[in-house]
C-alpha positions as CSV (number, residue, x, y, z in Angstrom):
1,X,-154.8,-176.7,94.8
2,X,-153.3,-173.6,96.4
3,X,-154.3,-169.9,96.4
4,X,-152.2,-167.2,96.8
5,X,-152.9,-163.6,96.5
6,X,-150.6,-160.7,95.2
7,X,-151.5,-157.8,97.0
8,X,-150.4,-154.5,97.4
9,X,-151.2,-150.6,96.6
10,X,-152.5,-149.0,93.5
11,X,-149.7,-148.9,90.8
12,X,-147.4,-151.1,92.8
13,X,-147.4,-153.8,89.9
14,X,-148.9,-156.3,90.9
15,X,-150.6,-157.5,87.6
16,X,-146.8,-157.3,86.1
17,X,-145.7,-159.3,88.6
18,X,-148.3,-161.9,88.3
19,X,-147.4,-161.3,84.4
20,X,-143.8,-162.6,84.5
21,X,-144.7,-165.3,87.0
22,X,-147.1,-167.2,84.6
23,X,-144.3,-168.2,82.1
24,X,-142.0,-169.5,84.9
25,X,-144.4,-171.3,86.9
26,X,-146.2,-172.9,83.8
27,X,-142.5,-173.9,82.8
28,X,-142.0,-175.4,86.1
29,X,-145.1,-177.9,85.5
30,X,-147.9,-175.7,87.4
31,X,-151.3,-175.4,85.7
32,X,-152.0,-172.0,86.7
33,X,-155.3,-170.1,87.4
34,X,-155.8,-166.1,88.1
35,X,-158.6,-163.9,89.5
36,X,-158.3,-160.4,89.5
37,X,-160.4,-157.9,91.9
38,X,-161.8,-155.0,91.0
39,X,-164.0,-152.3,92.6
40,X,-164.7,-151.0,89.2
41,X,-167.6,-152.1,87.0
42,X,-166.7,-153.6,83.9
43,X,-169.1,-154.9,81.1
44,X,-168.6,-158.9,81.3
45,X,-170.6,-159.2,78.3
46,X,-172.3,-157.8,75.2
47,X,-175.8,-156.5,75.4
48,X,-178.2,-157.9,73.2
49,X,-176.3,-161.2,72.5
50,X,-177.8,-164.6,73.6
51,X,-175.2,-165.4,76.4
52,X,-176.5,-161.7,77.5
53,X,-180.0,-162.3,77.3
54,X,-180.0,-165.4,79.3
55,X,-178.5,-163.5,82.1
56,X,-181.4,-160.7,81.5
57,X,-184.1,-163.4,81.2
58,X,-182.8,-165.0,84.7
59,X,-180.0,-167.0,84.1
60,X,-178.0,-166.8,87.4
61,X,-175.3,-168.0,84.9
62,X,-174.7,-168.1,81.3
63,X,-171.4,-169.8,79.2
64,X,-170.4,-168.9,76.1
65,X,-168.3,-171.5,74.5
66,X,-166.0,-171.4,71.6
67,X,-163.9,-173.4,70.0
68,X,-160.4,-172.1,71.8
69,X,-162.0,-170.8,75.2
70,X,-165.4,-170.0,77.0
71,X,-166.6,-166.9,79.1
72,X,-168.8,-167.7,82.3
73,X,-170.9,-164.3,83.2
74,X,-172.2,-165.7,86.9
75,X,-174.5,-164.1,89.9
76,X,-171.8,-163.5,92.5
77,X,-173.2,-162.8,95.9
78,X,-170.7,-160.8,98.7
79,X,-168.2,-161.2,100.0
80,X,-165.9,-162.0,97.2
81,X,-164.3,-165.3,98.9
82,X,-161.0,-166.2,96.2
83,X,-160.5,-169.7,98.0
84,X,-164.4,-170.2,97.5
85,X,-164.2,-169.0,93.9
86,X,-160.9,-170.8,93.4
87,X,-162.8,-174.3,94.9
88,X,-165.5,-173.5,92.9
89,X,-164.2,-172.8,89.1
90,X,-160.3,-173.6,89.5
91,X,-160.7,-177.2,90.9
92,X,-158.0,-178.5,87.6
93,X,-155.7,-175.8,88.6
94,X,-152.5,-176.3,90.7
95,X,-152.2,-172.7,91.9
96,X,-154.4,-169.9,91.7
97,X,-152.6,-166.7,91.8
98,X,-155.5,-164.3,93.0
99,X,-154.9,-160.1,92.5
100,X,-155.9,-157.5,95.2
101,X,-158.1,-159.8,97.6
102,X,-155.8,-158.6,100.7
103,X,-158.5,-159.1,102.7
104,X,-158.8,-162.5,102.1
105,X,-158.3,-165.4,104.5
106,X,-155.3,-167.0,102.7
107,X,-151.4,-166.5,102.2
108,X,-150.6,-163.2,100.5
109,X,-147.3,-161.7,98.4
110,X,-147.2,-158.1,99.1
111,X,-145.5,-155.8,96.0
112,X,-144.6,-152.6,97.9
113,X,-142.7,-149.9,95.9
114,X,-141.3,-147.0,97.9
115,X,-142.8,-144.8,94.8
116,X,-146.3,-145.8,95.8
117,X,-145.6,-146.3,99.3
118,X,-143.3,-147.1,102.1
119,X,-146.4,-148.2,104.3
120,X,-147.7,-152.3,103.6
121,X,-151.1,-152.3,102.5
122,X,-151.9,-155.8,104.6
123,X,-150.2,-157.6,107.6
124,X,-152.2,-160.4,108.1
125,X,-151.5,-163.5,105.8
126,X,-148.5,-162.2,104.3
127,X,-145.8,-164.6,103.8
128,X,-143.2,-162.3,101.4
129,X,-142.4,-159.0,100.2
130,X,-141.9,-157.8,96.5
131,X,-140.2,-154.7,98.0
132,X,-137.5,-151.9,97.7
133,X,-138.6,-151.1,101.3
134,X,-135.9,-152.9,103.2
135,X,-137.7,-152.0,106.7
136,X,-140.9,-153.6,106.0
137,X,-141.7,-157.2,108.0
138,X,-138.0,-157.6,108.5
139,X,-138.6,-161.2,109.7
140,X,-140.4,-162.4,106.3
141,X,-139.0,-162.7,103.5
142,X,-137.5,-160.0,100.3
143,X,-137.4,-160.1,96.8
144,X,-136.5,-157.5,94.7
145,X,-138.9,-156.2,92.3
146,X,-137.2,-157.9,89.4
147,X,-136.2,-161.2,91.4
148,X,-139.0,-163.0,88.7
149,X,-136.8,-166.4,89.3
150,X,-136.6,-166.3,93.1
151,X,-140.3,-165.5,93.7
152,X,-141.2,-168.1,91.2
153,X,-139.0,-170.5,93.2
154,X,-140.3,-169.4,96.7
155,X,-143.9,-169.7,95.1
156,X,-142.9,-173.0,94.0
157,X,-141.6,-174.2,97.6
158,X,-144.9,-173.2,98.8
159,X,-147.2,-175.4,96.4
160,X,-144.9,-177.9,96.9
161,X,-146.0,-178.2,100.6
């Protein structure tokens, strides 16, 4: 299994990217995982349900299971590792495509949008650009913003490995 992270500024579309990826890589014969990062708290599950009150009573997890998917609500200590999480719940998956870890110790896609910024967000791991900045990391690497095909291709190339 390989991970890759999308990363890149606020706004710069990274989730749309990842979005128009799925369809070509799955179509290419990948079964493909994602994880998303945020720094925001979101409600992972509803109070007062049984899957909730596990969690409440102690559960360090709980899994609610239904017939056409499941929901895992799991203690997660720091750091946020996305090759251990990847390892850990993505072991069926050819590629995990991870959002926003660009700290992470693993190869990275960077979207950069002059809009957002002309400055890279993260040097270190990144193996691409997803750019209108021409300047950026001259030696790795454009797409254009739009170049769904090529990226999947390049993405491809790198699973293939």
């Amino acid at each position: 299994m390989k991970l890759l992270s999308i990363v890149g500024h606020s706004g710069s579309g990274k989730t749309t990217l990842i979005e128009k990826l799925l369809p070509a890589l799955s179509a290419a014969g990948l079964k493909v995982a994602t994880i998303k990062h945020t720094h925001h708290q979101v409600p992972l599950d509803t109070p007062g349900k049984d899957s909730w009150r596990f969690k409440q009573a102690g559960a360090g997890a709980s899994m609610l299971v239904t017939p056409q998917a499941l929901q895992l609500v799991a203690d997660m200590p720091a750091p946020h590792d996305p090759v251990l999480l990847a390892q850990r719940y993505f072991g069926d998956a050819d590629l995990v495509l991870a959002e926003s870890f660009s700290q992470a110790d693993c190869p990275k896609i960077e979207v950069l949008r002059a809009a957002c910024s002309a400055v890279p967000r993260s040097g270190e791991g990144v193996i691409a650009l997803v750019t209108d900045v021409a300047a950026a990391y001259p030696h790795l690497p454009h797409f254009a913003l739009d170049d769904v095909d090529g990226i999947a291709q390049f993405i491809l190339a790198q699973v293939r490995r």
